[in-house]
C-alpha positions in Angstrom: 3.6 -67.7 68.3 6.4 -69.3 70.2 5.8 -70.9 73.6 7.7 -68.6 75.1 5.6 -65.8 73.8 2.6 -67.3 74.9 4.2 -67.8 78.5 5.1 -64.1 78.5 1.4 -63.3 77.2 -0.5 -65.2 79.9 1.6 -63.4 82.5 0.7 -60.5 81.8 -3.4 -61.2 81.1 -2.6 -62.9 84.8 -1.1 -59.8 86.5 -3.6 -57.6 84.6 -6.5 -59.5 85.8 -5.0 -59.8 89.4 -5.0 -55.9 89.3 -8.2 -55.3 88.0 -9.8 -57.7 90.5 -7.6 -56.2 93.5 -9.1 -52.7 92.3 -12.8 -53.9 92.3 -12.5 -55.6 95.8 -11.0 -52.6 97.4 -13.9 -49.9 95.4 -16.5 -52.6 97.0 -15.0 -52.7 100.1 -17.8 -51.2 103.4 -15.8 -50.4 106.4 -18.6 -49.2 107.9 -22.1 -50.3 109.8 -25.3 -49.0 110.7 -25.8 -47.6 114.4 -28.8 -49.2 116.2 -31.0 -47.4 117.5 -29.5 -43.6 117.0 -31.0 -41.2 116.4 -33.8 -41.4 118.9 -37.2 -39.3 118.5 -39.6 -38.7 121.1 -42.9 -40.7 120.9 -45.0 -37.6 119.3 -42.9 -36.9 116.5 -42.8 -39.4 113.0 -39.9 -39.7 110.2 -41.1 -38.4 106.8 -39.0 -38.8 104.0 -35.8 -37.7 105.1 -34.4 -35.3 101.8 -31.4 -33.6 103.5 -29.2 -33.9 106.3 -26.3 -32.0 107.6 -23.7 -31.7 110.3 -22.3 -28.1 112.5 -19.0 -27.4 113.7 -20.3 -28.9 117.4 -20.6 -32.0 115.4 -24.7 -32.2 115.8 -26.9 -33.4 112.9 -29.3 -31.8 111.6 -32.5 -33.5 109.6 -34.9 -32.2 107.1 -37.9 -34.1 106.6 -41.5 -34.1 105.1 -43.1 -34.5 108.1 -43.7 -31.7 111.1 -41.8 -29.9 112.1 -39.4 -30.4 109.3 -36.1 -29.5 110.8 -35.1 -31.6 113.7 -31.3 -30.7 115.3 -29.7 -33.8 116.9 -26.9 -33.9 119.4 -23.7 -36.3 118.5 -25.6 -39.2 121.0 -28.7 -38.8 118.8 -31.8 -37.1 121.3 -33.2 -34.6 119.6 -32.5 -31.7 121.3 -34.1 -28.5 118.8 -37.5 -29.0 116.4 -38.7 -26.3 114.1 -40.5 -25.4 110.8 -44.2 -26.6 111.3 -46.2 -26.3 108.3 -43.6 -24.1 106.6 -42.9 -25.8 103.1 -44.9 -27.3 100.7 -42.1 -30.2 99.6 -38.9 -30.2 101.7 -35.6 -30.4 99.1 -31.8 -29.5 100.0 -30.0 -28.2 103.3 -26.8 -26.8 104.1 -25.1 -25.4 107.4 -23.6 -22.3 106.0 -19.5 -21.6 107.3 -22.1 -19.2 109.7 -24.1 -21.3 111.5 -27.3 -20.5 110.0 -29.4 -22.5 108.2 -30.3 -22.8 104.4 -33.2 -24.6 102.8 -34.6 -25.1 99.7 -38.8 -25.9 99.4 -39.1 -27.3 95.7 -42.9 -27.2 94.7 -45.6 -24.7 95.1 -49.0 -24.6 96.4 -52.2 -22.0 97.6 -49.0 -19.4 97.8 -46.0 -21.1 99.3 -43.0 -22.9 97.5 -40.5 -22.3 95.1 -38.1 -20.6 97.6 -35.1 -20.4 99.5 -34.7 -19.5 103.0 -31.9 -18.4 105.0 -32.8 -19.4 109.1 -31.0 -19.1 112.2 -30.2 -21.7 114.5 -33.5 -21.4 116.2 -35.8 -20.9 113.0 -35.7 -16.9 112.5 -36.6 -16.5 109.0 -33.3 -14.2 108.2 -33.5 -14.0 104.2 -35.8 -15.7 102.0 -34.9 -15.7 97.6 -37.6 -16.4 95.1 -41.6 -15.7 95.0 -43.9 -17.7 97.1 -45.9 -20.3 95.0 -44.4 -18.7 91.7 -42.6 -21.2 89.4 -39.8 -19.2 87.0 -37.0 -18.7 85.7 -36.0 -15.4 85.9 -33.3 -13.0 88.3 -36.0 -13.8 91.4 -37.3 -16.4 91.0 -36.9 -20.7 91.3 -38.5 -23.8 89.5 -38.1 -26.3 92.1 -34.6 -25.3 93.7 -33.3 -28.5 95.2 -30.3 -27.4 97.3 -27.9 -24.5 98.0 -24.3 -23.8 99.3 -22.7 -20.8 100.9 -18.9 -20.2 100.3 -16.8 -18.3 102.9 -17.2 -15.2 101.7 -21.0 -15.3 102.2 -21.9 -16.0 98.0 -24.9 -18.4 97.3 -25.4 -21.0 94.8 -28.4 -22.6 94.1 -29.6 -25.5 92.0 -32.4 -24.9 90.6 -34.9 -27.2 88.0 -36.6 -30.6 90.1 -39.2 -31.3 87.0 -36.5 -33.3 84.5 -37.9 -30.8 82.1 -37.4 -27.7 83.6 -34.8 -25.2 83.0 -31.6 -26.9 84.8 -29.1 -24.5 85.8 -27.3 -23.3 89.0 -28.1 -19.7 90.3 -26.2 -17.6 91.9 -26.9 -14.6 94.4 -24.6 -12.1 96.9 -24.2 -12.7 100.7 -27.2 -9.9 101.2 -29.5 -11.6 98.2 -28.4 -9.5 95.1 -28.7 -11.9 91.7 -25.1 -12.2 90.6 -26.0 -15.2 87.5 -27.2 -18.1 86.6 -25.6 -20.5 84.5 -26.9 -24.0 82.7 -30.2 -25.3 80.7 -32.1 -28.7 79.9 -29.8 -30.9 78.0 -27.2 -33.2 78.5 -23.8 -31.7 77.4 -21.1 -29.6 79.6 -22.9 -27.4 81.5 -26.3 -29.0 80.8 -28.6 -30.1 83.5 -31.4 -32.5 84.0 -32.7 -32.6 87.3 -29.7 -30.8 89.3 -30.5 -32.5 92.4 -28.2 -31.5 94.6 -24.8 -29.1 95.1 -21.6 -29.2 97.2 -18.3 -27.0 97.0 -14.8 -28.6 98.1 -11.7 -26.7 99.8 -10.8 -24.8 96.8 -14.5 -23.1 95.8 -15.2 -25.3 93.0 -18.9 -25.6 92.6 -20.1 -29.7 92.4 -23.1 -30.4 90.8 -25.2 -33.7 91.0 -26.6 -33.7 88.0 -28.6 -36.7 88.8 -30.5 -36.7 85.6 -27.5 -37.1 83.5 -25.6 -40.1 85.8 -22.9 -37.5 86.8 -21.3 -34.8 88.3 -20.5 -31.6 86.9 -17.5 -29.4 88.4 -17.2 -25.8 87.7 -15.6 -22.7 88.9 -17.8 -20.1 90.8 -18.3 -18.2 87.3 -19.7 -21.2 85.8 -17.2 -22.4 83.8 -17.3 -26.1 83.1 -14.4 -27.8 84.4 -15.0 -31.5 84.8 -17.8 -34.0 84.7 -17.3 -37.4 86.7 -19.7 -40.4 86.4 -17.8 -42.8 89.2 -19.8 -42.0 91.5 -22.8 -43.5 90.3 -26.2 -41.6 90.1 -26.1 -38.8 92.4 -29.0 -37.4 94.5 -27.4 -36.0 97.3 -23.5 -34.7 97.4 -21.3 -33.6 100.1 -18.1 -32.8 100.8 -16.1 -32.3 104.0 -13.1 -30.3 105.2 -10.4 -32.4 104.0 -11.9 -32.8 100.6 -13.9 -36.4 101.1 -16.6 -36.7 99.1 -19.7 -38.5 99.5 -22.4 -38.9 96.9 -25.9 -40.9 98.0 -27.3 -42.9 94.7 -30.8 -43.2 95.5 -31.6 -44.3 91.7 -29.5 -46.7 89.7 -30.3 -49.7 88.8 -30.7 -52.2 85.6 -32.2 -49.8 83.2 -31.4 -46.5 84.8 -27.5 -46.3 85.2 -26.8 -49.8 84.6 -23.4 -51.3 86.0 -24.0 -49.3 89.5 -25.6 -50.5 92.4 -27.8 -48.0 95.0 -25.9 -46.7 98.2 -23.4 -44.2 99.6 -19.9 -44.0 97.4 -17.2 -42.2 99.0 -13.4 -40.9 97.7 -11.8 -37.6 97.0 -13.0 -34.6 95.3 -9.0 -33.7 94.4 -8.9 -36.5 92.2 -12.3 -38.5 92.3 -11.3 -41.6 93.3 -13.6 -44.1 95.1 -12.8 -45.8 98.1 -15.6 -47.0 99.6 -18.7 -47.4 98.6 -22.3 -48.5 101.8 -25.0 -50.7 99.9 -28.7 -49.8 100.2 -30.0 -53.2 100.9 -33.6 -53.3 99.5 -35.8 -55.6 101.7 -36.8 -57.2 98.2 -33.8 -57.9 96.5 -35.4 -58.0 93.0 -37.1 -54.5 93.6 -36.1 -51.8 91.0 -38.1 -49.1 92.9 -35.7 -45.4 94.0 -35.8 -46.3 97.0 -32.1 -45.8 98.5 -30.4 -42.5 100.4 -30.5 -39.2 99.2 -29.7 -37.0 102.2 -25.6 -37.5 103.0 -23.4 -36.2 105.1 -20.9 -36.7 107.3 -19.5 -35.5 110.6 -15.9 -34.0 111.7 -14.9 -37.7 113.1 -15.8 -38.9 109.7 -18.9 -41.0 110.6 -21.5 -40.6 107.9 -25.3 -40.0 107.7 -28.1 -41.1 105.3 -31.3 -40.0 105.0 -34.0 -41.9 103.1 -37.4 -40.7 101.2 -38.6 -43.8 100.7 -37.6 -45.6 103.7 -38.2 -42.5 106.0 -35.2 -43.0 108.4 -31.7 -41.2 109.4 -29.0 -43.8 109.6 -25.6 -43.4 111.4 -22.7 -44.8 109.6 -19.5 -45.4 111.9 -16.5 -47.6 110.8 -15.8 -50.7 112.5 -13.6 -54.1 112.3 -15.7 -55.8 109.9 -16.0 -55.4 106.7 -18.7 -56.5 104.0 -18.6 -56.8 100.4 -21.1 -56.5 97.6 -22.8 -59.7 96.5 -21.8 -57.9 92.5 -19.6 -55.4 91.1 -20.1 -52.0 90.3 -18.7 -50.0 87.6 -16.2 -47.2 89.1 
């Protein structure tokens, strides 16, 4: 090979590695930091393992945890301002704010007679629909095996994902505004379509149905028939997914880590559900550095000024996220 060959050749393994090491700084990039001290609980209330979170249109948070009461609603400064639920569920799973204002939540074990259902409440904790049999694991048209999470589209439709156990029946379900079983689509497996542990479900601005398939290291995108469209694994091991108004997508990886998902690292990834970029992505610091324990977020959302919240199981705490002028990078990279 001549010399100028070569020349030409290490330009170009130059420019390709100046690329690729621009991309990984910017995916590693976290413009944002925690806020002390928010939110603030009153003395005789204690964080559980905080599963779900949410935000409504007046921009206050709302909390779902597995301690009593449950459901805690907190205004944008953080004082709790609305507590309700008390010994309601057996295990605390998935919440959403439907386009309504009333609340859905999913309660994904059973026991002595409760569990395994899905309840519609109002702002102030009126039991307005409840789906599935109480304390009855299934399968069938009326009936859940550990539903996880649910989302309402705007025209009142439910979807549901269904199957905690890793070998349970996977699949998404999905029912009428007033309750009616419409179908239910997926099974244990790990193809198109296939679910293992569907942990969590989100829908972005044009009705397509996002499924954290957190047994399977991805997410699964289908129309509201069920028809697979997509499947992305960027965004790391998903747990919790949720996607706001203008199509930003946030996915909390409570789970990866050397043997389980290797290559990605525990925390909050953010980018677009139009074309799945990552942008951003908030560590979960352990406290041991060396722990493999799943131990990060898994309740995520964010607010309509874009500052995010996590909710963790295992650390039992609500964290506010809110960009600032500093910015941190990851000690290692992470696959994208």
């Amino acid at each position: 090979m001549s010399r100028a060959r070569q020349a030409a050749w290490a330009f170009v393994f130059v420019m390709v590695a100046i690329l690729i090491s621009a991309r990984v700084t910017r995916a590693q990039e976290n413009p944002y930091h925690v806020v002390e001290g928010w939110p603030m609980l009153p003395s005789n209330i204690k964080w559980g393992a905080v599963i779900s979170v949410d935000s409504d249109p007046k921009g206050n948070i709302w909390a779902f945890h597995r301690a009593q009461p449950p459901i805690l609603e907190f205004d944008p400064s953080g004082k709790l301002i609305k507590n309700f639920g008390t010994d309601m569920f057996v295990q605390p799973h998935g919440m959403t704010i439907a386009p309504d204002g009333n609340i859905w939540v999913t309660d994904a074990q059973g026991k002595d007679g409760k569990g395994h259902q899905v309840f519609k409440l109002s702002p102030d904790g009126k039991v307005l629909m409840t789906l599935g049999k109480a304390g009855v694991a299934g399968e069938g048209t009326d009936m859940f095996n550990g539903p996880t999470d649910v989302v309402v589209a705007p025209n009142g439709d439910i979807f549901i994902s269904d199957g905690h156990d890793p070998m349970s029946n996977g699949r998404v379900v999905k029912f009428s505004k007033d309750g009616k079983f419409i179908k239910a689509w997926g099974k244990n497996g790990s193809g198109p379509g296939e679910f293992i542990t569907p942990h969590s479900i989100a829908m972005d601005s044009r009705g397509r149905i996002f499924v954290g398939d957190r047994g399977n290291s991805r997410i699964q995108i289908f129309d509201q028939d069920g028809r697979f469209l997509d499947q992305w694994k960027q965004f790391g091991r998903p747990s919790g997914v949720y996607i706001d108004k203008k199509d930003n997508i946030y996915v909390a990886d409570s789970q990866s880590n050397a043997k389980q998902n290797p290559g990605f690292k525990r925390g909050v990834y953010i980018g677009s559900a139009k074309d799945g970029k990552v942008t951003a992505m908030i560590p979960f610091v352990e406290p041991d550095p060396n722990a493999n324990n799943n131990a990060g977020i898994e309740g995520i959302t964010a607010d309509p000024m874009g500052n995010i919240y996590g909710g963790q199981t295992t650390g039992m705490i609500l964290h506010k996220y809110v960009k600032g002028t500093a910015t941190s990078k990851l000690a290692s990279g992470a696959a994208y």
